[in-house]
Backbone bond lengths (Angstrom), bond angles and torsions (degrees), N, CA, C in turn:
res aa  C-N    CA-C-N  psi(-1)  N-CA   C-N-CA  omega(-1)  CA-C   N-CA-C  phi
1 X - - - 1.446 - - 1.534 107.92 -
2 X 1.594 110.69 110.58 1.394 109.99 161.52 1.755 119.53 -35.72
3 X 1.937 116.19 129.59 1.033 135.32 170.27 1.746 115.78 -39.25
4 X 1.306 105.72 -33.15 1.524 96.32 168.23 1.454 139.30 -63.00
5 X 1.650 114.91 -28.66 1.386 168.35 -138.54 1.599 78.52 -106.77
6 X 1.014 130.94 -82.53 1.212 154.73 -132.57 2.302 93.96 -93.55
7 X 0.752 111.92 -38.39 1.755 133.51 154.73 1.221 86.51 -32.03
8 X 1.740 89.33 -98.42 1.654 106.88 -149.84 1.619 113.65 -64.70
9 X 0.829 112.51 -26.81 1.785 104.89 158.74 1.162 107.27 -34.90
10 X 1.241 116.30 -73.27 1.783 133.73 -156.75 1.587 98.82 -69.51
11 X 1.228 117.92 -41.34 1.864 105.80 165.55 1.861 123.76 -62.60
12 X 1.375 89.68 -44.49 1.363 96.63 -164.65 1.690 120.72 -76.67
13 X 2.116 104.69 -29.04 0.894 121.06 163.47 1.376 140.79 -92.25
14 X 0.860 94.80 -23.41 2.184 110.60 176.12 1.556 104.40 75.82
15 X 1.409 100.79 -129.72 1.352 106.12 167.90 1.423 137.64 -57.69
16 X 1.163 102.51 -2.37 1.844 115.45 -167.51 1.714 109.64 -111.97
17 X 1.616 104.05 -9.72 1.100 112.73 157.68 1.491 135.55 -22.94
18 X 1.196 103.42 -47.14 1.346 104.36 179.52 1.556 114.56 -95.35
19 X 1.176 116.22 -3.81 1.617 116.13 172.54 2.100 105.08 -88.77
20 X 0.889 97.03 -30.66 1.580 104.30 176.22 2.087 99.59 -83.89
21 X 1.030 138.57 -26.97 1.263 139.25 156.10 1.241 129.45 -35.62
22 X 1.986 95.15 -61.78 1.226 99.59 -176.23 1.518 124.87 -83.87
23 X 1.869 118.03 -20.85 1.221 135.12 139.77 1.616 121.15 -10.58
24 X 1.825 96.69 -65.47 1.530 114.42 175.26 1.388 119.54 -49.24
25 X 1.706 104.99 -56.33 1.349 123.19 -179.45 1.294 102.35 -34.63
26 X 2.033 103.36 -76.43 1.737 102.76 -176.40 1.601 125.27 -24.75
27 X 2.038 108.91 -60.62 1.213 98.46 171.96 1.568 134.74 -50.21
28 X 1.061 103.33 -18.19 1.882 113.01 -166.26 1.905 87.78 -58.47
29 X 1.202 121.03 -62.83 1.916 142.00 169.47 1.169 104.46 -24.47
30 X 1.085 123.56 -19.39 1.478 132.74 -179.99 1.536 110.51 -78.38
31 X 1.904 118.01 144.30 1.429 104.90 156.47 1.419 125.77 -61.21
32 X 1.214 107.55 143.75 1.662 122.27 179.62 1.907 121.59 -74.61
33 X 0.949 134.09 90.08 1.015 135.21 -154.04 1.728 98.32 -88.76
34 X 1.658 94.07 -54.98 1.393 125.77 -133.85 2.187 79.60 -125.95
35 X 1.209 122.44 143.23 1.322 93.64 175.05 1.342 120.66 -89.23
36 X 1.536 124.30 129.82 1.229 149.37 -146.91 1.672 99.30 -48.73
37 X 1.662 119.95 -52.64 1.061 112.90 174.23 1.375 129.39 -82.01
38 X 1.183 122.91 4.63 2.056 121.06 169.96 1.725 76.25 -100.74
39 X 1.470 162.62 7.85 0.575 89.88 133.36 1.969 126.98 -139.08
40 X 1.428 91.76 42.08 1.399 100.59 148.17 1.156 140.78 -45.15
41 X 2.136 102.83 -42.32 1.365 114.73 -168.95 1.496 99.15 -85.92
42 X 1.472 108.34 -21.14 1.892 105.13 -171.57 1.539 102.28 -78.45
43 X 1.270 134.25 -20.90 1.575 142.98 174.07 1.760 96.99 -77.45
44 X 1.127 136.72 -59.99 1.553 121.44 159.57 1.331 135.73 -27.23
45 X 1.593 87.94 -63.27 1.967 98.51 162.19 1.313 118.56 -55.07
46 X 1.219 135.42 -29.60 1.696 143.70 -164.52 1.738 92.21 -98.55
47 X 0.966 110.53 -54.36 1.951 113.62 174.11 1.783 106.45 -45.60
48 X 1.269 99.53 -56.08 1.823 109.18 -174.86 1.639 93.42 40.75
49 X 1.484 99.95 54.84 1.582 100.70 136.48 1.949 96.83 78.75
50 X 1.206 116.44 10.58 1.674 128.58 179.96 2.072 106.88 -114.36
51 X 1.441 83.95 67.40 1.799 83.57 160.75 1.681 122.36 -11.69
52 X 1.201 116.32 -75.18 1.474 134.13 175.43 1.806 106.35 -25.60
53 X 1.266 109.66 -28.61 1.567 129.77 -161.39 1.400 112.33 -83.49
54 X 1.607 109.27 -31.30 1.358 113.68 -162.79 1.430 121.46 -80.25
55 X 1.503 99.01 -32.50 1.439 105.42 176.22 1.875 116.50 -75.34
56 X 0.846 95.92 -22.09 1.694 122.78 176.68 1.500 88.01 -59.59
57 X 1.423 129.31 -107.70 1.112 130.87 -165.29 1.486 110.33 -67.65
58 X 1.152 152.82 18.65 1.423 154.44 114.24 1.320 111.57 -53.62
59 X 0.984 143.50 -37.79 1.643 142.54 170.82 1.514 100.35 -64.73
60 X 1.692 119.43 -43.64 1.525 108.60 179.74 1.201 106.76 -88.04
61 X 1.208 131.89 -9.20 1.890 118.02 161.28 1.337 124.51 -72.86
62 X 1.795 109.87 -7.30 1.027 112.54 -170.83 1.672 115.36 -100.20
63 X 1.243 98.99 -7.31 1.966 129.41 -158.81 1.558 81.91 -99.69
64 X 1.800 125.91 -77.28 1.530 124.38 173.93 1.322 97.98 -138.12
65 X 1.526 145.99 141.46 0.823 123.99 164.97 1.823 119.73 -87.07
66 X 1.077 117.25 -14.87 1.527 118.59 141.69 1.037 104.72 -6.86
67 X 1.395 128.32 -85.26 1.853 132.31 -164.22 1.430 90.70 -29.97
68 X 1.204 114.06 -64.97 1.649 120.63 -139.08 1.804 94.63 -69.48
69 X 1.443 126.85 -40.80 1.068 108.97 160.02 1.278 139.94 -38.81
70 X 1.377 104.17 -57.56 1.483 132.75 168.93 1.460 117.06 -21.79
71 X 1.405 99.84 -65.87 1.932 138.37 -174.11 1.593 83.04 -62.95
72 X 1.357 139.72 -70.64 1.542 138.31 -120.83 1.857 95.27 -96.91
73 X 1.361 113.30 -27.80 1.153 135.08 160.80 1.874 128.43 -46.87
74 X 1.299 99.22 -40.41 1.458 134.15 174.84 1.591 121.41 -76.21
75 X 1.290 96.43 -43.47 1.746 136.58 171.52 1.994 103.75 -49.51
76 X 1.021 117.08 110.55 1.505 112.71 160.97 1.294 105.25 -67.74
């Protein structure tokens, strides 16, 4: 996981950082459709820092990650 990735976790998440990490990690195990890291950072941006969020749009990166472009695209 790119150092930036790995940043904004730790800002956005605090202490829970590392439960949303290892979440990430899992997805990384995943086939790459979409590239894994644009859209890690677009599941951050859509989270804006709301744990509850991540698994939400990690379940749709995992279905296509398209959607999650789609959605993060839409996103101011």
């Amino acid at each position: 996981m790119n150092r930036d990735i790995i940043e904004t976790i730790k800002n956005d998440f605090g202490k829970d950082s590392e439960i949303v990490a290892t979440k990430f990690e899992d997805y990384l195990k995943t086939d790459e459709w979409v590239s894994h890291e644009k859209v890690l950072r677009l599941v951050l941006k859509l989270a804006d820092g709301d744990i509850s969020k991540i698994d939400k749009y990690l379940k749709m990166a995992k279905g296509d990650p398209r959607d999650v472009v789609m959605l993060a695209d839409d996103k101011p």
